[in-house]
C-alpha positions, -999 to 999 in steps of 0.1 A, spaced: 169 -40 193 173 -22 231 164 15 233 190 42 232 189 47 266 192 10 275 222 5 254 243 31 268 232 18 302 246 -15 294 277 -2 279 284 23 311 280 -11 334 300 -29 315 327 -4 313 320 4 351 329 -31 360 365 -31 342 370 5 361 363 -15 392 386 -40 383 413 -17 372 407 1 409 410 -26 426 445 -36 410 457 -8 418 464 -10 451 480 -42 446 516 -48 436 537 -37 464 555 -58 485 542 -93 485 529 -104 455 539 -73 437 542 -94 403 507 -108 408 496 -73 414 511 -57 384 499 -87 358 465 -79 375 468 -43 366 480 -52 328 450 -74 329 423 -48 338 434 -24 319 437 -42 286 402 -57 292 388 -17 297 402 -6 266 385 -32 251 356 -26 262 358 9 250 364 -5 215 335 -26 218 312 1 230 324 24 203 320 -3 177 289 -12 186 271 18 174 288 13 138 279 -21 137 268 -34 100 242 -59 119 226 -49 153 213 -84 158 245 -98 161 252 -79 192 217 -83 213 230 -99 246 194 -111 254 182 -125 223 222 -140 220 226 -165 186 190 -171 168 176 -205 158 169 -186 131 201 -181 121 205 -220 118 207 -243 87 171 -251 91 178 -293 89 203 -284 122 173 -266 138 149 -291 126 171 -318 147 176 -297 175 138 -292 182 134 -334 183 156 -338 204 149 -314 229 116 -322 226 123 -360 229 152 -364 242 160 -389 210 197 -385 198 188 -401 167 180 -366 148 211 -354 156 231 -383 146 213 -384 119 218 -352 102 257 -360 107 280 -371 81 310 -395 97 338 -384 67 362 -404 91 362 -420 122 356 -391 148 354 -362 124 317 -352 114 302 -329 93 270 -310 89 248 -285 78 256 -252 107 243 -220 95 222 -207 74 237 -185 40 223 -152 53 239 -162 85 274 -168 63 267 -134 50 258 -109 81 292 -127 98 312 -119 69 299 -82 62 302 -72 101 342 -85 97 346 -69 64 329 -37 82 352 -35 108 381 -41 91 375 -10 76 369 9 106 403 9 114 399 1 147 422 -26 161 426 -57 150 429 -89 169 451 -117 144 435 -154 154 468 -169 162 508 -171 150 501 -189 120 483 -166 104 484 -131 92 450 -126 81 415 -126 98 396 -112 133 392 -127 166 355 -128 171 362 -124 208 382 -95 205 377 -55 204 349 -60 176 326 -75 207 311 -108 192 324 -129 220 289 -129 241 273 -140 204 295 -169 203 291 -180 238 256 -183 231 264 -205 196 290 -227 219 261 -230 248 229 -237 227 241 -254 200 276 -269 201 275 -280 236 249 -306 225 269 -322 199 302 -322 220 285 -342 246 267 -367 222 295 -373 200 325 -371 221 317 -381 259 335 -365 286 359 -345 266 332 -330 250 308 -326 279 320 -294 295 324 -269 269 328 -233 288 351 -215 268 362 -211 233 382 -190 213 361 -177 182 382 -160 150 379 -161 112 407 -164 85 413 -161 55 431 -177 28 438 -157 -3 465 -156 -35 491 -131 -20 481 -138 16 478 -168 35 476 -196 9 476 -226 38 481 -239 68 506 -270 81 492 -301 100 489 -289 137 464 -296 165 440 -274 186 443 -257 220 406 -264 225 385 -301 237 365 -298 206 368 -281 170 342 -265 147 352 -248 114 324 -237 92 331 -222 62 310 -188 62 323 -183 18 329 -163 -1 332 -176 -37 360 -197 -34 385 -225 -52 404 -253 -31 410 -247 3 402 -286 11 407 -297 45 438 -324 55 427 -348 86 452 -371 103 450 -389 131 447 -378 169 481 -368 180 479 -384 213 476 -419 186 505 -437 169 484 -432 140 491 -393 143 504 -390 110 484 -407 91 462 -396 59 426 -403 67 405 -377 46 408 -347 28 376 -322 31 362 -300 8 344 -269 26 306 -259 14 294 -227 28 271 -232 60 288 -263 63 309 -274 97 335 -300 103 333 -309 140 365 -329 157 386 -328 191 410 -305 189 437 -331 196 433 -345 157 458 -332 134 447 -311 101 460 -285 82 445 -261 51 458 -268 23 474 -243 -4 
């Protein structure tokens, strides 16, 4: 882990660049342009006082490691048959590890072993920890209620660009051409499904090129997987397979195939 003194270095520069940012907007929004000048300023400052909140978080942190910036997401960290494939293939340049460690449960939707159960478990216990910071919470989406956005004020989001980067990115490419070939964004977020909370979630599609849901645990019952077909198919509604998670374990898709939890 970085030095005291290196850490709140990084944290003043960081929070130095949204003060920067928030200057600068300010002198924007008159005349001309005013409306682009004032979404500019809501922009800034939203992004400062999140990084405050990840700054401050970041020295309650259950799991240093998770927020190195340098070291990023660990091979380590890996379901070691993912890492074993990884290291052929960039040593080779042979696909055929990768493909191989892939399980095809229906045409275009594959599954594999991601992460490794302490992995599962340091993701987990850092939410669960700042949950109970009360700091703010960032809800994934509309749909539902419960869970964190990873990208959000609790500061993981430079942890999962490394994940999408070193070890997605491959796969997308491999398995799914050119709309899986230039992954440079991603929205990371848990949820949960509980009795008395969320129970499910209806069919629906992605915002995204490609999809990966790993299940991180905990002890759990149900909560299978629903996969139709690609909306932009006439087959859209139909059944194709239903999925049963297994902790460490990711289902990997375009984010243009319909699925849904079910209750």
């Amino acid at each position: 882990p970085p030095e005291a003194g290196e850490e709140e270095g990084e944290e003043g520069e960081a929070e130095g660049e949204a003060a920067m940012a928030l200057s600068a907007a300010d002198g924007e929004g008159e005349g001309e342009g005013g409306f682009g000048g004032v979404l500019w300023r809501r922009l800034a400052s939203r992004h400062l006082r999140q990084v405050r909140y990840e700054n401050k978080y970041r020295s309650l942190a259950k799991a240093p490691r998770l927020f190195d910036l340098e070291a990023g997401f660990r091979r380590e960290w890996l379901a070691p048959s993912f890492a074993a494939a990884l290291e052929a293939y960039e040593a080779s340049g042979d696909t055929g590890p990768l493909r191989g460690m892939l399980d095809e449960v229906s045409p275009g939707v594959y599954t594999f072993e991601m992460l490794s159960l302490p992995c599962c478990d340091a993701l987990l216990d850092e939410v669960d920890a700042y949950e109970a910071s009360g700091m703010p919470a960032m809800r994934p989406n509309s749909m539902n209620n419960y869970g964190l956005v990873l990208n959000g004020p609790i500061g993981l989001e430079r942890l999962m660009d490394s994940l999408q980067a070193r070890y997605v990115a491959p796969l997308g490419e491999l398995l799914f051409g050119s709309e899986g070939a230039s992954l440079d964004h991603h929205h990371a977020f848990v949820v949960q499904y509980k009795a008395g909370q969320d129970l499910g979630l209806d069919m629906h599609t992605d915002d995204s090129d490609v999809t990966v849901n790993v299940c991180l645990g905990k002890d759990f019952r149900g909560a299978a997987l629903t996969v139709c077909g690609d909306s932009r198919s006439p087959s859209h509604r139909q059944f194709y397979a239903s999925y049963s998670h297994e902790r460490g374990r990711a289902l990997l898709h375009l984010g243009s195939r319909r699925h849904g939890a079910d209750d």
